[in-house]
VEXDREN-2710 file (C-alpha; in Angstrom, 1 decimal):
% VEXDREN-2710
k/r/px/py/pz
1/UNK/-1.4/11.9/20.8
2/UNK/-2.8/8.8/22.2
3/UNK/-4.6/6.3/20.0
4/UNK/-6.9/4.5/21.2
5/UNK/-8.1/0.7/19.8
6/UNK/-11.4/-0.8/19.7
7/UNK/-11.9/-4.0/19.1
8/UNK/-15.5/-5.9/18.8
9/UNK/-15.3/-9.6/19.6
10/UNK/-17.3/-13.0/20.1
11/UNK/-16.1/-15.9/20.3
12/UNK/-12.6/-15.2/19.0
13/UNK/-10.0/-17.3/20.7
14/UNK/-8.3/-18.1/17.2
15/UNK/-7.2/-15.1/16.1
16/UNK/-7.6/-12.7/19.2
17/UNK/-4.1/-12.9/20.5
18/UNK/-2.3/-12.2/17.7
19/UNK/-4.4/-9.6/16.8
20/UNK/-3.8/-7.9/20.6
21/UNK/-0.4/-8.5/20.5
22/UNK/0.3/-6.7/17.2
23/UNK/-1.7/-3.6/19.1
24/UNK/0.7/-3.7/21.9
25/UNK/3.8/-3.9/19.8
26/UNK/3.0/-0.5/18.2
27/UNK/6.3/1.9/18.4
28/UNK/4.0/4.8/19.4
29/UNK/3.9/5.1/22.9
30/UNK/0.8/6.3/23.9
31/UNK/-1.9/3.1/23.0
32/UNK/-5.0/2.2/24.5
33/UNK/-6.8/-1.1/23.9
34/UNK/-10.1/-1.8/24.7
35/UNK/-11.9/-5.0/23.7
36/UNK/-16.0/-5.2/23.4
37/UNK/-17.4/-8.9/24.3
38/UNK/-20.4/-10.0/23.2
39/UNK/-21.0/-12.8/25.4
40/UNK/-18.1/-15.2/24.5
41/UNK/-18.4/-18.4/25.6
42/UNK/-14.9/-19.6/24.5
43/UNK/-11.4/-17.9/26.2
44/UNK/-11.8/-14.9/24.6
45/UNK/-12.5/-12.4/27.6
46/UNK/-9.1/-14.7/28.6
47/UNK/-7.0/-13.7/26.1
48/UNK/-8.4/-9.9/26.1
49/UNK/-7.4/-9.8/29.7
50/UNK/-4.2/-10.5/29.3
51/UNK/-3.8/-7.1/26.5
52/UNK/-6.4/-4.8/26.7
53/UNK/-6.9/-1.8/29.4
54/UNK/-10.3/-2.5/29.5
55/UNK/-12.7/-5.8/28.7
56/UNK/-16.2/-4.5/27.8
57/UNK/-19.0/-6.4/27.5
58/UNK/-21.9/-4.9/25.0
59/UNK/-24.0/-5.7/22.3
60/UNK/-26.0/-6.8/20.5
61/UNK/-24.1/-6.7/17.4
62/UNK/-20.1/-5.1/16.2
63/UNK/-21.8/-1.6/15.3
64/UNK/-22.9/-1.0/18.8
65/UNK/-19.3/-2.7/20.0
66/UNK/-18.0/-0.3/18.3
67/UNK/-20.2/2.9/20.1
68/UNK/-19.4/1.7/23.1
69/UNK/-16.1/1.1/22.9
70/UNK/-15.5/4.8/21.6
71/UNK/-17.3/5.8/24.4
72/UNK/-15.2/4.5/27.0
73/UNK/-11.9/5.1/25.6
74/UNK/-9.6/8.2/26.1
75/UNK/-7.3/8.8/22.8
76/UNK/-7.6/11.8/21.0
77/UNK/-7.6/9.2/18.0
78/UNK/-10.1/6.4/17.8
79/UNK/-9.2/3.1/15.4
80/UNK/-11.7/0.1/15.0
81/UNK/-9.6/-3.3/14.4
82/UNK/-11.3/-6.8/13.8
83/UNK/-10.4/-9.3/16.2
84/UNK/-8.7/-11.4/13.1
85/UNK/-6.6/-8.6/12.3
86/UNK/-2.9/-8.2/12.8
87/UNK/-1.3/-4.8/12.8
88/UNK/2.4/-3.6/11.0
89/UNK/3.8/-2.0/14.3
90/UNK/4.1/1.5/12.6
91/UNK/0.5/1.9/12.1
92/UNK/-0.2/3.8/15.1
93/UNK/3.2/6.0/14.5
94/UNK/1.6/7.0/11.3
95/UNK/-1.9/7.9/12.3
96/UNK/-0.3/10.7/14.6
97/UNK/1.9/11.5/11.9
98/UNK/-0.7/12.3/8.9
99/UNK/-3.5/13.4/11.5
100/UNK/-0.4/16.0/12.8
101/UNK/0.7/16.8/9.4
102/UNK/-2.3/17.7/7.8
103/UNK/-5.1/19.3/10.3
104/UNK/-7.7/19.3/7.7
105/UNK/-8.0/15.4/7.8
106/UNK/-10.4/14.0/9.9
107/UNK/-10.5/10.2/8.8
108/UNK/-8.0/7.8/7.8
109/UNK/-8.0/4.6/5.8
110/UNK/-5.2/2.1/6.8
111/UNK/-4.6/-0.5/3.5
112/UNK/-5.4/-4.1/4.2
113/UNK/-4.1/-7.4/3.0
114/UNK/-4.7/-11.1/3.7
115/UNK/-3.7/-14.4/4.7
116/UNK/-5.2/-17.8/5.4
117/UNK/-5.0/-21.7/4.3
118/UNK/-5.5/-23.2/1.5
119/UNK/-6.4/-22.7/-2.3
120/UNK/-9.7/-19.9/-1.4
121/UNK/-7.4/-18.0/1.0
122/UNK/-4.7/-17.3/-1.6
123/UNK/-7.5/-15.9/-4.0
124/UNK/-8.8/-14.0/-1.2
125/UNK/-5.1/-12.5/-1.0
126/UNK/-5.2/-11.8/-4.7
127/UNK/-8.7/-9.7/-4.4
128/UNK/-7.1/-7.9/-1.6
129/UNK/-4.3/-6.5/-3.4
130/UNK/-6.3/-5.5/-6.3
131/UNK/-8.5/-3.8/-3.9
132/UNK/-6.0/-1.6/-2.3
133/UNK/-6.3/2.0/-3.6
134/UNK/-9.9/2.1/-4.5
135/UNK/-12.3/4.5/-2.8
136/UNK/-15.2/2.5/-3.8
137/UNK/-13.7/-0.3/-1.6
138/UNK/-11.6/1.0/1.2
139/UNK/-13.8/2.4/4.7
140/UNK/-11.4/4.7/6.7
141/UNK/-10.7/3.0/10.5
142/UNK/-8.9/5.8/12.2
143/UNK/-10.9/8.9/13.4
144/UNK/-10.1/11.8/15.3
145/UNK/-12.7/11.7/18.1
146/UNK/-14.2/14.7/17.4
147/UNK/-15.0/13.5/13.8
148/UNK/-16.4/10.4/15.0
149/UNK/-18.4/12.0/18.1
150/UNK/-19.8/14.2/15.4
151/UNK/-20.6/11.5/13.5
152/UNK/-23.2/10.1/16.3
153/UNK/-20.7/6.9/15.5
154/UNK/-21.7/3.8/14.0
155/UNK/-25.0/3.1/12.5
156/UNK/-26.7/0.0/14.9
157/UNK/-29.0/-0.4/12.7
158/UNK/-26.6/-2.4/9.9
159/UNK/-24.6/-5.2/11.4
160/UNK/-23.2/-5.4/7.0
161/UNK/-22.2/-2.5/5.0
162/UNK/-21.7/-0.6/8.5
163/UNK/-18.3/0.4/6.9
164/UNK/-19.6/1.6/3.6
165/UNK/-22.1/3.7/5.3
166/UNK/-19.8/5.3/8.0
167/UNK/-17.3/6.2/5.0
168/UNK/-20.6/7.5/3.1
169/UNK/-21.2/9.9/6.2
170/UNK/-17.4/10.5/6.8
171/UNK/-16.9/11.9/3.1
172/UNK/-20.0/14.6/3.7
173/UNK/-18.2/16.5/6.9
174/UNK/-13.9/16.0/6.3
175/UNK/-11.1/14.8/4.6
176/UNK/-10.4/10.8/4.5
177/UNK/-6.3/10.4/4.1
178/UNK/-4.4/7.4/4.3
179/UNK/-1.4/5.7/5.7
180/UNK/0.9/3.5/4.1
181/UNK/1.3/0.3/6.7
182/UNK/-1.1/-2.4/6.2
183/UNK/-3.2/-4.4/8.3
184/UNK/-3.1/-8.2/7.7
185/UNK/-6.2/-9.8/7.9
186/UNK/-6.5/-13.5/8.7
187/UNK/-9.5/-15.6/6.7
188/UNK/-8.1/-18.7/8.3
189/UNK/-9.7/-21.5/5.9
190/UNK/-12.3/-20.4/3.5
191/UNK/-15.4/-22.6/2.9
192/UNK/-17.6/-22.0/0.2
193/UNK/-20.9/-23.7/2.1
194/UNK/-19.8/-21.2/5.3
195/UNK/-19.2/-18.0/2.9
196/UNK/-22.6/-18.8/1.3
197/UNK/-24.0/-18.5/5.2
198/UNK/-22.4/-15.6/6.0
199/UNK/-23.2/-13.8/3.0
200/UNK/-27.1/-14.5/3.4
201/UNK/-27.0/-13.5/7.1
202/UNK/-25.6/-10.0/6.3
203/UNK/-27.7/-9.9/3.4
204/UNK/-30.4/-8.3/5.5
205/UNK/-28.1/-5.2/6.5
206/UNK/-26.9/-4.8/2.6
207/UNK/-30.8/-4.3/1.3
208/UNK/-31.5/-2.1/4.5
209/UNK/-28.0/0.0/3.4
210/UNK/-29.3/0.0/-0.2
211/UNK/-32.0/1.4/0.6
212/UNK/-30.3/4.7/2.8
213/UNK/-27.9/4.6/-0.1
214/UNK/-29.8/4.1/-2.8
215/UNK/-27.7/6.9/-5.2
216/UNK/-24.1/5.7/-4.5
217/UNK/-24.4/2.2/-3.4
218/UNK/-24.3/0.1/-6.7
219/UNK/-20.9/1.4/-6.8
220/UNK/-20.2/-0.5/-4.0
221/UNK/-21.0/-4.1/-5.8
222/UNK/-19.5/-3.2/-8.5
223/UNK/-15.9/-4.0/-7.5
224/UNK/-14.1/-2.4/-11.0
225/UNK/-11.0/-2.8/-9.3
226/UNK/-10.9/-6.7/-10.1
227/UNK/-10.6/-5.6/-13.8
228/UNK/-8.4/-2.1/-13.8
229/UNK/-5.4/-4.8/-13.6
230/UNK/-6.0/-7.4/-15.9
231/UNK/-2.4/-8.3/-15.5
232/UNK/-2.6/-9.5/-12.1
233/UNK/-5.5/-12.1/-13.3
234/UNK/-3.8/-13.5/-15.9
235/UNK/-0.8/-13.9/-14.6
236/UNK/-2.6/-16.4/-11.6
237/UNK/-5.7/-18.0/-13.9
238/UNK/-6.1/-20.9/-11.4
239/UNK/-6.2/-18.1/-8.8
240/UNK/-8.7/-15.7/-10.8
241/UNK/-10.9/-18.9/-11.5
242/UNK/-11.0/-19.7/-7.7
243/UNK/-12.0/-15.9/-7.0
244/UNK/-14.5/-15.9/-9.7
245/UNK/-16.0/-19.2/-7.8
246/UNK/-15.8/-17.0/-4.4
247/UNK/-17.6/-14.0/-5.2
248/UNK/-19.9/-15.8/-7.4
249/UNK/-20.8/-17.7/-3.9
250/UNK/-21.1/-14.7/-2.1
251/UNK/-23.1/-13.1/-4.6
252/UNK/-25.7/-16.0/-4.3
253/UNK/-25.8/-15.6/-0.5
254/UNK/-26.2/-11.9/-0.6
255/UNK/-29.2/-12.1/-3.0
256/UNK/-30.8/-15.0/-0.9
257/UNK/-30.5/-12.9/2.2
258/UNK/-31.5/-9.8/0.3
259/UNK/-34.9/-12.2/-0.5
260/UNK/-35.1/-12.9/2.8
261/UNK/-35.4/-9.5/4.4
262/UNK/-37.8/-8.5/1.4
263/UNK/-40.0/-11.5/2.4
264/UNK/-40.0/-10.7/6.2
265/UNK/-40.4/-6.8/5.6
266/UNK/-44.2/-7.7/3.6
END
């Protein structure tokens, strides 16, 4: 079974090699790696050349990376990784495994975790393990290609919440499984003044997913799993402060950028 690896990118010189080089230093032996430029203007296309089978360039934004990059691969498996992701080097072995084992599943979701400096990133760490587990959180990344083909792929029109609704319209047509390995994200160093940003800009994609999801998505806000293990919080009460002061950020920025596309849509 080959797997094949997509991976979206612009502008990621930081992360991008580590990120490539966990893909290559999968134990399965049949992996494909394609990365999908949009326009870098630092080394990335570099460093991609050096890993992947092929360098893409597409756009406009990750969703249509994404289409692309399914369409050019070959696996009979297709995973989307973020370019500031690190793979566990059994994660494709286990893909083949669950897909093999049980025919009925067409979707898998593969547990993540985090890292990063400083105070913010450690309470990002904390959310992340609380978050592992919860349907109402987790997006599967691995598809057989017939499921995603069948699928018509990733929604272009959401550049936010394109998980969310791909797992929405995954959960309609097959079984989502999972695998036990993790994927390691890397936040780097977490600003609050560049989380705000962020959080505004996709803001625009969250009320246009709202709206095509009006009767599951408050769900998806509602992030229950900070609270089903009130353990975890107490026993790190600088750390659960700090994460309180994070997604209290984001919140704002979603709402502002929620404003925004109300105001440009009059």
């Amino acid at each position: 079974m080959r797997i094949s690896f997509v991976v979206p990118t612009y502008n990621s010189a930081r992360t991008l090699d580590a990120c490539l080089a966990s893909l290559r230093g999968q134990t399965h032996p049949d992996v494909e790696v394609l990365v999908v430029d949009n326009g870098s203007t630092d080394s990335t296309p570099v460093i991609a050349a050096r890993h992947a089978d092929q360098v893409l360039q597409w756009g406009p934004e990750r969703s249509a990376q994404r289409n692309r990059g399914t369409a050019c691969s070959t696996g009979d498996v297709v995973v989307y990784i973020d370019s500031d992701m690190v793979l566990e080097p059994h994660i494709a072995g286990q893909i083949e495994a669950e897909f093999t084992a049980n025919p009925e599943t067409g979707a898998l979701v593969i547990p993540e975790r985090s890292f990063g400096e400083g105070f913010l990133a450690r309470c990002r760490e904390l959310e992340k393990r609380l978050y592992v587990g919860d349907d109402a959180v987790e997006s599967p990344r691995a598809f057989r290609r017939r499921v995603i083909e069948l699928l018509g792929g990733w929604n272009e029109r959401l550049t936010a919440a394109e998980d969310w609704d791909l797992a929405d319209r995954t959960r309609g047509v097959t079984r989502i499984g999972r695998i036990a390995a993790y994927i390691w994200h890397d936040e780097g160093r977490i600003q609050l003044r560049s989380t705000f940003a962020k959080k505004r800009y996709y803001g625009r994609w969250i009320d246009e997913y709202v709206r095509m999801h009006a009767d599951t998505s408050g769900r998806k806000f509602a992030r229950t799993a900070l609270f089903r293990k009130p353990g975890s919080l107490l026993r790190h009460p600088a750390l659960t402060a700090g994460l309180a002061t994070l997604k209290m950020t984001e919140a704002a920025g979603l709402m502002l950028g929620i404003r925004d596309s109300r105001v440009a849509a009059r």
